[in-house]
N, C-alpha and C positions, 0 to 999 in steps of 0.2 A: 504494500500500500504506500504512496507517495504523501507524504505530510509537508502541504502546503500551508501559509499564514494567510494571515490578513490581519487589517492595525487601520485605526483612521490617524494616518499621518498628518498631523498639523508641524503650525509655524513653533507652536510649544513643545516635540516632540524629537524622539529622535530622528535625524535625517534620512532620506531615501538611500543616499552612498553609504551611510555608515550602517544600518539594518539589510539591503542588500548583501554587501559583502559579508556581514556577522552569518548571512543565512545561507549564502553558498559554503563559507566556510565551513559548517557547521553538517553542511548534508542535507538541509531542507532542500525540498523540493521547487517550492514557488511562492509568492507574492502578488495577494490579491489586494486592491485598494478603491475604497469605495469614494462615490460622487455625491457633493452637494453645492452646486454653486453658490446658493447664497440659504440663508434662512431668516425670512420677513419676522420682524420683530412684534407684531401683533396677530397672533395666529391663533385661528378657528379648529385646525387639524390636530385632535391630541397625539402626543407620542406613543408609537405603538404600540412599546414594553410598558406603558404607565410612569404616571410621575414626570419630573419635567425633563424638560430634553437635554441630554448630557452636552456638556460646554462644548465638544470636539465634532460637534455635529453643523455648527457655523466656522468651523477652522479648516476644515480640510482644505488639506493642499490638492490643486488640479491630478485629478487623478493621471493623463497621457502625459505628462508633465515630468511627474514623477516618478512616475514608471520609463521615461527616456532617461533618467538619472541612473535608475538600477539598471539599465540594459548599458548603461556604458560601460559600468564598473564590474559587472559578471559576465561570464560563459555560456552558462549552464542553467542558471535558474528560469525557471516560467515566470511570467507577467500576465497578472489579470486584471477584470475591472469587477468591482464586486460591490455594487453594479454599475453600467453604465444607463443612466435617463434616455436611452435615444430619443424621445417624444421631445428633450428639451433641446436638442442639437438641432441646426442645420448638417442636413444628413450627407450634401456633398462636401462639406467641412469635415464631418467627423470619418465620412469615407476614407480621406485623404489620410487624417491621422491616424486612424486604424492602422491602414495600409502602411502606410510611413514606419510607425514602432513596429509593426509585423516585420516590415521590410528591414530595420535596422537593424534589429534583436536574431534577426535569424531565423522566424519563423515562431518565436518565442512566447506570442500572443496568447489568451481566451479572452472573449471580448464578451462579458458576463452583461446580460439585457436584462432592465427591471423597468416598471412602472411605475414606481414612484407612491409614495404614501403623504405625501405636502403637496396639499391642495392651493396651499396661497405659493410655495414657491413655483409648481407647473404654472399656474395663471401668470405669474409674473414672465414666465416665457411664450406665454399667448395658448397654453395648450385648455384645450375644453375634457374638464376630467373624464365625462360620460365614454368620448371617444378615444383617450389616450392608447386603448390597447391598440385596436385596431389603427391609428395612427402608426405607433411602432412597429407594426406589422408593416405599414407601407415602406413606411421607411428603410428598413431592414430591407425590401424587396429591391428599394431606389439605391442602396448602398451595393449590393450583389450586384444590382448592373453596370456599375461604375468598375466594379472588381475585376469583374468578367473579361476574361481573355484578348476578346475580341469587341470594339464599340458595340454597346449594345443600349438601346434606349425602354424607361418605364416610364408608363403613364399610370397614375393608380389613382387613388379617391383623394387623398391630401398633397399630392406632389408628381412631380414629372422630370426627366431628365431626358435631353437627345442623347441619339449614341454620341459618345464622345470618346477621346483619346484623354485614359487618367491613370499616369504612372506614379508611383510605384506600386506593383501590384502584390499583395500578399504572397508569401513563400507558396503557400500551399492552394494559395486557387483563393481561397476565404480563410480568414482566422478562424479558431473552432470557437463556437457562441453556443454558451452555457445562459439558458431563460431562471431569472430568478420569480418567485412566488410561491404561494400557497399551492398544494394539490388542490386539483380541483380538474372537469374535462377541459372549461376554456381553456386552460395555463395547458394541459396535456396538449388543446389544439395547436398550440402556440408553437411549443416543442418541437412537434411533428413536424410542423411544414417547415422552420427556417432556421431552427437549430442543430445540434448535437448533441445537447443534455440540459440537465435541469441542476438547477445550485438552489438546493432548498435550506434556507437558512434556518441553521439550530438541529436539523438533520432529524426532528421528531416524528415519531408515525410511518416510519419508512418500512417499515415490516408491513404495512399494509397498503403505502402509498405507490412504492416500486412496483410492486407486479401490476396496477391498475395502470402505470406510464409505462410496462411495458407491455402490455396488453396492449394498448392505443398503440403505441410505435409501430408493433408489427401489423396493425389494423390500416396503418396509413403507408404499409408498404417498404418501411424502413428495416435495413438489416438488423435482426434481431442484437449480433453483436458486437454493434458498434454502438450504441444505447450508451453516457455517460451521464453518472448522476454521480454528482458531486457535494456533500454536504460542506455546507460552509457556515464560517462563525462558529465551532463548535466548540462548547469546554470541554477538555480530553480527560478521558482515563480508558485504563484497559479493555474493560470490560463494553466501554463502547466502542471503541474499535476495532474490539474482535466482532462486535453484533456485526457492524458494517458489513466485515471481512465475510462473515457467513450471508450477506446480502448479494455479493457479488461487489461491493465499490473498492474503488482502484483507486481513489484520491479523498483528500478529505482536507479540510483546510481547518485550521486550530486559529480560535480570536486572539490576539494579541493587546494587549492594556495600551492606552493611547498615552503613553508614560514618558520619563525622558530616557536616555540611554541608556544609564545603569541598569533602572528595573526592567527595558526592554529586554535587556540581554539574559537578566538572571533569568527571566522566565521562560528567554529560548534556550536555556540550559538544564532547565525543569522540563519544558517541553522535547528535550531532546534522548529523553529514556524510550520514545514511541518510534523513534527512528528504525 
């Protein structure tokens, strides 16, 4: 099993250079980093977990940003986004970026797609909550055609692109794109058509949730085993990772404390018994 992180790296926290390196160092696998452009100071949306919203949730550092910092300084490690808003991007912008760190890193990419749970920060990027999914669904379609081999033009319900000439093109054709959310069939429909897997955060219920997203996969046609589901933000101990391991998952990503470098580290020294 590959034991990936994840951290919301702020201006307060340890750096992208110096937690990258601690992490290949060390044998982890990868680095995932989550997105919040901004967060509106009078807000109607409560926080998911309850209680108020932890300070690191207006700090993060741009996730493509800082993920081109780790791909300088490592080899070997993966780079994720966990997640990326697509619905808040201009989607031949974030094509370009994708592509670009894809293109830099060596192929190094998962380009982790979520929906978003802040209401007042999507509006503040013009998106209409009701249709945010299927927005990013168009989107995701407008970016593939930009990726694509050969010019190739989308017209869809929120956006349009001619064929055009748009280099640099990812190593492998497309980044692999991991759908974050709740189980549920729409999230499963989601999967199916324009991902690779699913990054269900906290990894709970998956003894019942896996086989219903693998049921859907191979109902939509997709090889049965090439299916990746990736639990992420998890807090580790054994005994969940051996569940995983009897689930069939190959990756798993462990939260990391939004702390300064000291306690970063001790706790990927703690973290590092599951290696």
């Amino acid at each position: 099993m590959r034991i990936a992180t994840t951290i919301f790296l702020t201006d307060e926290t340890i750096t992208p250079v110096r937690l990258a390196r601690a992490l290949e160092q060390r044998g982890f696998a990868g680095l995932y980093l989550p997105e919040h452009t901004h967060i509106p100071a009078e807000r109607a949306t409560p926080y998911p977990a309850g209680g108020e919203l932890p300070r690191e949730y207006s700090r993060t550092l741009d996730p493509f940003v800082a993920l081109g910092q780790a791909a300088a300084v490592t080899e070997r490690l993966a780079l994720g986004t966990g997640i990326t808003l697509v619905a808040q991007h201009d989607p031949i912008g974030l094509a370009k970026q994708t592509a670009t760190l894809d293109h830099l890193s060596g192929g190094r990419l998962t380009l982790g797609v979520g929906f978003g749970w802040n209401k007042e920060e999507a509006a503040d990027h013009g998106v209409e909550w009701s249709t945010r999914r299927e927005l990013t669904r168009d989107r995701m379609a407008l970016m593939r055609a930009l990726w694509a081999a050969e010019p190739t033009a989308h017209k869809g319900e929120f956006g349009s692109v001619r064929a055009s000439h748009a280099y640099p093109k990812p190593v492998r054709g497309t980044p692999r794109v991991l759908v974050g959310g709740a189980a549920g069939p729409n999230l499963f429909a989601h999967i199916t058509e324009y991902a690779d897997g699913w990054l269900p955060i906290g990894g709970r219920g998956l003894a019942e949730s896996a086989p219903a997203l693998r049921a859907a996969w191979e109902q939509a046609g997709r090889d049965p085993g090439s299916l990746q589901i990736v639990p992420y933000a998890v807090r580790p101990s054994a005994g969940k990772l051996d569940h995983y391991a009897e689930l069939g998952i190959e990756e798993v990503v462990l939260q990391l404390p939004p702390a300064g470098e000291s306690e970063v580290l001790r706790t990927l020294d703690e973290f590092a018994r599951y290696l």
